[in-house]
BAKE-631096 format. One record per residue (C-alpha): x, y, z; residue in three letters. Coordinates in nm, 3 decimals, always signed. Layout:
N
xx X | yy Y | zz Z | mardo Ala
...
This chain:
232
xx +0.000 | yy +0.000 | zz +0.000 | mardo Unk
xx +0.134 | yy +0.328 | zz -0.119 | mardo Unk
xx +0.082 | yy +0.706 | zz +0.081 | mardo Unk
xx +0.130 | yy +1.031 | zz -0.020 | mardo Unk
xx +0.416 | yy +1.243 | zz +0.123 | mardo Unk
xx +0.543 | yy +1.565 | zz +0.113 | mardo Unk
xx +0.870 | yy +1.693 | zz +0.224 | mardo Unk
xx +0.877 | yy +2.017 | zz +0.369 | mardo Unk
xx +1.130 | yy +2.238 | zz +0.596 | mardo Unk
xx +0.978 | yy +2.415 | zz +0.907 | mardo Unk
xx +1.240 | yy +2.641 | zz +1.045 | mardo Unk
xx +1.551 | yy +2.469 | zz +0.941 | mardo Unk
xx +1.396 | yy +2.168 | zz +1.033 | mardo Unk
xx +1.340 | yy +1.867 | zz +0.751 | mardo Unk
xx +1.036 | yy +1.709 | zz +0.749 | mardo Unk
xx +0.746 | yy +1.498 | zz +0.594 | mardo Unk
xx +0.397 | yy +1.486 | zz +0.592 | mardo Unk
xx +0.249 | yy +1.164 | zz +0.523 | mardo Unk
xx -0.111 | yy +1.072 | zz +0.408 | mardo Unk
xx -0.436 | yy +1.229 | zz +0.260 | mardo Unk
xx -0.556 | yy +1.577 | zz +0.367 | mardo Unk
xx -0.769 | yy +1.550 | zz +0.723 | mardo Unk
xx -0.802 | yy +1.754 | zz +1.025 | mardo Unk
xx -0.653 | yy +1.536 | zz +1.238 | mardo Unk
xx -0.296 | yy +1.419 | zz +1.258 | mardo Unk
xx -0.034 | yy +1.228 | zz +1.455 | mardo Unk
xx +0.295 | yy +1.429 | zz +1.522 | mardo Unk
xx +0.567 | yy +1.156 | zz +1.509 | mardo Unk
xx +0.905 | yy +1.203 | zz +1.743 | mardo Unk
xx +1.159 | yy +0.924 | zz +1.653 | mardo Unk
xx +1.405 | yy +0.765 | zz +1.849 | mardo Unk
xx +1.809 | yy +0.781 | zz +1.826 | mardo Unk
xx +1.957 | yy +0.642 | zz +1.537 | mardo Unk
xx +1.646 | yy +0.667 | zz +1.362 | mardo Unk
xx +1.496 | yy +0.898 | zz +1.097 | mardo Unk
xx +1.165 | yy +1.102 | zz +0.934 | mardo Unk
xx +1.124 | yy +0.830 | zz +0.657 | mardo Unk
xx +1.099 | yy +0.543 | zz +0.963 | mardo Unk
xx +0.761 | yy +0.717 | zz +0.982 | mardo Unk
xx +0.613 | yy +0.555 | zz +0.666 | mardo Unk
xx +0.456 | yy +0.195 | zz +0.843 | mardo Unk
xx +0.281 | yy +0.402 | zz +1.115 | mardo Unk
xx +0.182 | yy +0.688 | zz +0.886 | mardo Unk
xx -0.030 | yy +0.381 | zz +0.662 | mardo Unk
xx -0.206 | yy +0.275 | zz +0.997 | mardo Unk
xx -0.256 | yy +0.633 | zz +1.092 | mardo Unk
xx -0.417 | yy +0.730 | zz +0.729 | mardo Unk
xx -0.641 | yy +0.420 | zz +0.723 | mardo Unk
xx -0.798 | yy +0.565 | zz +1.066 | mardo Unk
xx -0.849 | yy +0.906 | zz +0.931 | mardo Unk
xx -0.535 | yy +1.065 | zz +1.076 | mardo Unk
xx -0.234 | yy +1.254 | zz +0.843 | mardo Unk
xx +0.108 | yy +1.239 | zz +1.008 | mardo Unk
xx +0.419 | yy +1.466 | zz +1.042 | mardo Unk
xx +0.753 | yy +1.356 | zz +1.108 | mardo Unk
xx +1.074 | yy +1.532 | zz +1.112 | mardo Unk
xx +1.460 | yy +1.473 | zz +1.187 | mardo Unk
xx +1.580 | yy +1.519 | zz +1.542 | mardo Unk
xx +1.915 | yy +1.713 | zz +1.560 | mardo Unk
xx +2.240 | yy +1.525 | zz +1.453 | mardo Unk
xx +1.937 | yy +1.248 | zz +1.254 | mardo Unk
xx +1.867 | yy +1.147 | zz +0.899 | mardo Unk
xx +1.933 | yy +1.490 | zz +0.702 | mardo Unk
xx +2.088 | yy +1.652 | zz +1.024 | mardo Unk
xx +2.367 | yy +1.490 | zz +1.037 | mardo Unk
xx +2.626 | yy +1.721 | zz +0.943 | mardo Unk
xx +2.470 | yy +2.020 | zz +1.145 | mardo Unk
xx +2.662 | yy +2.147 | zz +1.429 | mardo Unk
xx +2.358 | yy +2.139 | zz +1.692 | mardo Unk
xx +2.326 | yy +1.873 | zz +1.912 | mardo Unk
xx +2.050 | yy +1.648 | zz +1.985 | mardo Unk
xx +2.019 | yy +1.754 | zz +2.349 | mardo Unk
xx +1.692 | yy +1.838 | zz +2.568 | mardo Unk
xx +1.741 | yy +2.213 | zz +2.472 | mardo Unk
xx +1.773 | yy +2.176 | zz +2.133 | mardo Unk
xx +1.521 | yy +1.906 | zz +2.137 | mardo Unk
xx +1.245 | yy +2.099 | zz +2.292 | mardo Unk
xx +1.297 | yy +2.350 | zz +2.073 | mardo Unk
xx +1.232 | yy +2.170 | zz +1.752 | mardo Unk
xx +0.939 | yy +1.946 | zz +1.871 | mardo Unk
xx +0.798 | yy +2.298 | zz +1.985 | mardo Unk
xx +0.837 | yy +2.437 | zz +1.603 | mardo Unk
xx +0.685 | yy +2.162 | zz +1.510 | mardo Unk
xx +0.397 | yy +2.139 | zz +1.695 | mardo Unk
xx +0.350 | yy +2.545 | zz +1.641 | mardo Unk
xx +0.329 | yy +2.450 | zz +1.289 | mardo Unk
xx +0.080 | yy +2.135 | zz +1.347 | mardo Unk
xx -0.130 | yy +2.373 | zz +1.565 | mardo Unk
xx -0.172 | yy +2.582 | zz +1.249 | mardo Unk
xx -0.246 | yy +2.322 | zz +1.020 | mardo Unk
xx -0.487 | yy +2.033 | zz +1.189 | mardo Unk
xx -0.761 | yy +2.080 | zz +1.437 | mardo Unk
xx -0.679 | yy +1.761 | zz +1.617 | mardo Unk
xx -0.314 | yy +1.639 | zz +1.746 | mardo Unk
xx -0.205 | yy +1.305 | zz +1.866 | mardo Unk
xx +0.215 | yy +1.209 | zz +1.954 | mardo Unk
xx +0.330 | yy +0.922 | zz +1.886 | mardo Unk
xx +0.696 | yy +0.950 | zz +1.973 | mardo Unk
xx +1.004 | yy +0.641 | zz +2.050 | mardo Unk
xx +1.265 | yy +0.664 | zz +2.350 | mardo Unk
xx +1.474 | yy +0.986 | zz +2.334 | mardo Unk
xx +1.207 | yy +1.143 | zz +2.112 | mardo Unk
xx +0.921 | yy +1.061 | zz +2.434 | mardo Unk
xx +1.167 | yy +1.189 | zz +2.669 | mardo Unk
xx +1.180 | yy +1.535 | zz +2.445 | mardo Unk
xx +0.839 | yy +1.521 | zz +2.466 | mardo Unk
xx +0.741 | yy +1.469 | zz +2.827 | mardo Unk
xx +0.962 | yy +1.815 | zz +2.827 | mardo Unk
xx +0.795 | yy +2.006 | zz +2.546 | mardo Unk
xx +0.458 | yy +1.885 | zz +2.560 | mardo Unk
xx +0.328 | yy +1.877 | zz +2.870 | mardo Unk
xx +0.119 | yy +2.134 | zz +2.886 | mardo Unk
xx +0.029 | yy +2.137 | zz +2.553 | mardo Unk
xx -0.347 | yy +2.043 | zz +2.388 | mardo Unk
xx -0.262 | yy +1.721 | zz +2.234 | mardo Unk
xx -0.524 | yy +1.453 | zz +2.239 | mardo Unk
xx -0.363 | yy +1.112 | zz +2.265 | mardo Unk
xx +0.032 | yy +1.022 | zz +2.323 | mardo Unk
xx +0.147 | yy +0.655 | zz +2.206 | mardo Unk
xx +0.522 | yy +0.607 | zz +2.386 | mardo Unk
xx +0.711 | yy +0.322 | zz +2.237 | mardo Unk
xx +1.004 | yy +0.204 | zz +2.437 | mardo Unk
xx +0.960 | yy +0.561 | zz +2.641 | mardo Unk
xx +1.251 | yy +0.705 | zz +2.834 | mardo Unk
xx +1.019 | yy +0.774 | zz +3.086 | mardo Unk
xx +1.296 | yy +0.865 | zz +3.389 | mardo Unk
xx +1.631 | yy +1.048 | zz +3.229 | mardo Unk
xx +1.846 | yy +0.988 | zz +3.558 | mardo Unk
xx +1.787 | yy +0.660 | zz +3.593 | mardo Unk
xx +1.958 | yy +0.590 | zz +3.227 | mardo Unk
xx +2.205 | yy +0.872 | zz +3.346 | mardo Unk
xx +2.272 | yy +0.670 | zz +3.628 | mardo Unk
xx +2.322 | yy +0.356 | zz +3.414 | mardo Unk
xx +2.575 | yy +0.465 | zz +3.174 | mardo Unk
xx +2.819 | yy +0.572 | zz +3.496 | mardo Unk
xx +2.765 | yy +0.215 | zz +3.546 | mardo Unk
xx +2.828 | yy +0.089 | zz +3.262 | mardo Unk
xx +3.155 | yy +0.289 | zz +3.161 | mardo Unk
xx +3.296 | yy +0.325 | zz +3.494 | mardo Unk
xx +3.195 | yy +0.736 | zz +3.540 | mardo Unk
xx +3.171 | yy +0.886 | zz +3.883 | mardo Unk
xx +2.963 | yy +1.217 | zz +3.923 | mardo Unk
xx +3.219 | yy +1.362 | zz +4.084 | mardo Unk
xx +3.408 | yy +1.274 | zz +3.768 | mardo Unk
xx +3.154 | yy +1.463 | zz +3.557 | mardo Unk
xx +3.108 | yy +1.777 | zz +3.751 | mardo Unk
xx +3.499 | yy +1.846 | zz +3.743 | mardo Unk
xx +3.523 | yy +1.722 | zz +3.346 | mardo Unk
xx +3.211 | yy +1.856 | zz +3.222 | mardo Unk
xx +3.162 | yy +1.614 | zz +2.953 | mardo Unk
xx +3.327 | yy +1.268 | zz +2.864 | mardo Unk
xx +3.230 | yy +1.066 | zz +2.578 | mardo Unk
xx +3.119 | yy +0.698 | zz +2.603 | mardo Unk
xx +3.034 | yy +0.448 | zz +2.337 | mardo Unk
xx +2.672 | yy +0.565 | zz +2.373 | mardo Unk
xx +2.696 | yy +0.910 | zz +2.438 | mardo Unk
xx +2.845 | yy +1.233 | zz +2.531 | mardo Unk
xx +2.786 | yy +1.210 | zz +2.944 | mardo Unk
xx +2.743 | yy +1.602 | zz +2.987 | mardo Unk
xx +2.718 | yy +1.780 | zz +3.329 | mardo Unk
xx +2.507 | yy +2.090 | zz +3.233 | mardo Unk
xx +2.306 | yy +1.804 | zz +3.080 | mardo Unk
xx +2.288 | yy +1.591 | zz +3.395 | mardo Unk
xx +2.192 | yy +1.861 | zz +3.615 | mardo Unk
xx +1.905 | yy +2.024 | zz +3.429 | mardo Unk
xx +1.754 | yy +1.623 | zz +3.414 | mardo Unk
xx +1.797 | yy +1.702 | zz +3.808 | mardo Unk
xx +1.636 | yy +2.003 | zz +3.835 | mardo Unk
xx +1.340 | yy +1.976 | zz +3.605 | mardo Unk
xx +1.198 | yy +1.619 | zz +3.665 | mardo Unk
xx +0.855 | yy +1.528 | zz +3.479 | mardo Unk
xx +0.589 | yy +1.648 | zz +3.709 | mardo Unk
xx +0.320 | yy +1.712 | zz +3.463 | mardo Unk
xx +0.153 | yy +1.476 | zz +3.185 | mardo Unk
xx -0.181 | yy +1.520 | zz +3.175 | mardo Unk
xx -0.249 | yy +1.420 | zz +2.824 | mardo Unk
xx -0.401 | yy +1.029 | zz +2.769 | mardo Unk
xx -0.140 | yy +0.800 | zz +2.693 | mardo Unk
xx -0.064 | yy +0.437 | zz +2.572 | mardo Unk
xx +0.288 | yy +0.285 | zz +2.666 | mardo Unk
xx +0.452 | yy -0.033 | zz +2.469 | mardo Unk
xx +0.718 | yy -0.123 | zz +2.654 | mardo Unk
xx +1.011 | yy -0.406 | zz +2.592 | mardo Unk
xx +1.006 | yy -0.674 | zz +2.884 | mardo Unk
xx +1.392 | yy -0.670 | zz +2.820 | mardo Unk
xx +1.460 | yy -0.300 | zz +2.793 | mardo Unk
xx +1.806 | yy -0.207 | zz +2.950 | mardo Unk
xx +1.732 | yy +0.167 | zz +2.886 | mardo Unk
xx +1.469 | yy +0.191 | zz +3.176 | mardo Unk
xx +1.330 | yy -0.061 | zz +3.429 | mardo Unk
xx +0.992 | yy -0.208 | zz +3.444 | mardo Unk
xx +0.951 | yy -0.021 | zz +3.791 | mardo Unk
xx +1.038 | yy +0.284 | zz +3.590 | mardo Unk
xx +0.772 | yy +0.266 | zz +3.342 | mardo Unk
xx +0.557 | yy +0.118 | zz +3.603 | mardo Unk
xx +0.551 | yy +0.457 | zz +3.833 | mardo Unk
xx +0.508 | yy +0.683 | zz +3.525 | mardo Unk
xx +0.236 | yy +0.532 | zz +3.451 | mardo Unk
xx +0.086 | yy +0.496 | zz +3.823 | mardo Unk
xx +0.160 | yy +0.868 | zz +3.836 | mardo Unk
xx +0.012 | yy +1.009 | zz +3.520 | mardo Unk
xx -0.274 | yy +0.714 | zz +3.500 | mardo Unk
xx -0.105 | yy +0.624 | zz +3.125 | mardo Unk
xx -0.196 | yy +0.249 | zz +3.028 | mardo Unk
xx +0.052 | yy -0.022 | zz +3.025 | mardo Unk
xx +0.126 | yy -0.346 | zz +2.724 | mardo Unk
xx +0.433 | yy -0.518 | zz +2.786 | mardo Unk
xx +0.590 | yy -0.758 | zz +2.526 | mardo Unk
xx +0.839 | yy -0.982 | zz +2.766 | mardo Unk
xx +1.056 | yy -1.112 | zz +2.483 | mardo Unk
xx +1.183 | yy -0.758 | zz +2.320 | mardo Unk
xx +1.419 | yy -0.533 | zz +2.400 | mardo Unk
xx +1.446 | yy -0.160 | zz +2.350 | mardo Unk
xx +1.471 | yy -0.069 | zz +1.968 | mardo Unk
xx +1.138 | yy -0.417 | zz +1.907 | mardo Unk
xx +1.361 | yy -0.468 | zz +1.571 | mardo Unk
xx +1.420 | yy -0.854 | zz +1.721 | mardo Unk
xx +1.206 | yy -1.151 | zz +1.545 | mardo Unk
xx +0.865 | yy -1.066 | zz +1.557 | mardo Unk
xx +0.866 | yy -0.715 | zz +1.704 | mardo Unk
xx +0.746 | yy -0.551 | zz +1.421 | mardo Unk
xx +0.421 | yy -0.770 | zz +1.420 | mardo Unk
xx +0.382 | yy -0.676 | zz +1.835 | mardo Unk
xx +0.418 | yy -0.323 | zz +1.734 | mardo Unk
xx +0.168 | yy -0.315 | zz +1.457 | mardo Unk
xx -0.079 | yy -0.515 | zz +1.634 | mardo Unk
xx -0.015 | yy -0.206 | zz +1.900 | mardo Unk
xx -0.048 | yy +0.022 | zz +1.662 | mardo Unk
xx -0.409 | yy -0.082 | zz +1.533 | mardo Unk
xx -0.527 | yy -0.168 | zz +1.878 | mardo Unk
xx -0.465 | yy +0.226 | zz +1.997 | mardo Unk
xx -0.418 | yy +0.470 | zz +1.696 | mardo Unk
């Protein structure tokens, strides 16, 4: 099945929007590593309920790459909010669906926002936690941090400023109705973690115990699509 798209800049920002004209439409946020054109299986599910879709590369993604502006919460909240000041404009009815890094970014820049319905995929639900986690993993103190101010890992850039804003400005506020599919063998964030997220902002729950974080293991993409038409 084919779908119309149209690629389109909104302030310096590549993008694509996906399906037939309607007033309704699903912002998409992907995940690290990822890319707009990734957008294209959930944008056919989306159009065959009636919705249009938008997706767009996050900083240092897909057409981004060579841009000297990181893909950081700043930078992050800034282009999800062009985005969605565009959306606003465009469709009288919003939805999210975003993917790990791209739900964190969104927990930040949506929050209070009018957006309808939010479907998290493999959400990074608590930032710290996965901060917390990496030191871990590649041996990093805080102490270490503060005095260094950044050191790179196989994963990421570990940044101080970074760590401490995730400190000071923990989610408090989600109010809009949301749908989590989670990987029963995530290392990114716990099952407790998702758990009290969605205890605390009443946001409903699927587990599938046999994938991990990026569901791109054998039969993932049939969990995600069965997801997918189940809560678009």
């Amino acid at each position: 099945m084919s779908i119309t798209k149209e690629k389109i800049t909104i302030e310096g920002i590549p993008s694509i929007i996906w399906g037939e004209p309607s007033e309704k439409a699903y912002i998409y946020v992907h995940g690290k590593c990822s890319r707009k054109e990734y957008a294209e299986g959930f944008a056919k599910i989306a159009e065959a309920k009636g919705f249009q879709t938008i997706s767009f590369d996050l900083p240092c993604h897909g057409e981004r790459t060579d841009e000297n502006y990181p893909c950081d919460i700043w930078n992050g909240m800034r282009d999800l909010g062009a985005i969605y000041d565009f959306a606003a404009e465009k469709w009288k009815s919003i939805s999210l669906f975003a993917c790990s890094i791209g739900a964190f970014f969104a927990l930040n820049a949506y929050n209070a926002l009018p957006i309808k319905k939010a479907l998290f995929q493999s959400p990074i639900v608590d930032m710290d936690l996965l901060i917390h986690n990496m030191f871990g993993w590649f041996g990093v103190t805080e102490k270490e941090l503060r005095e260094k101010g950044e050191i790179p890992t196989p994963v990421e850039t570990l940044s101080w400023k970074y760590y401490t804003y995730i400190k000071e400005h923990p989610i408090e506020s989600w109010n809009i109705p949301t749908e989590i599919l989670y990987g029963g063998r995530d290392n990114m964030q716990t099952i407790e973690a998702i758990k009290a997220f969605c205890e605390k902002f009443k946001a409903s729950l699927s587990v599938s115990e046999k994938s991990e974080h990026p569901f791109m293991g054998e039969g993932d993409a049939v969990v995600a699509e069965k997801w997918l038409l189940e809560n678009i």
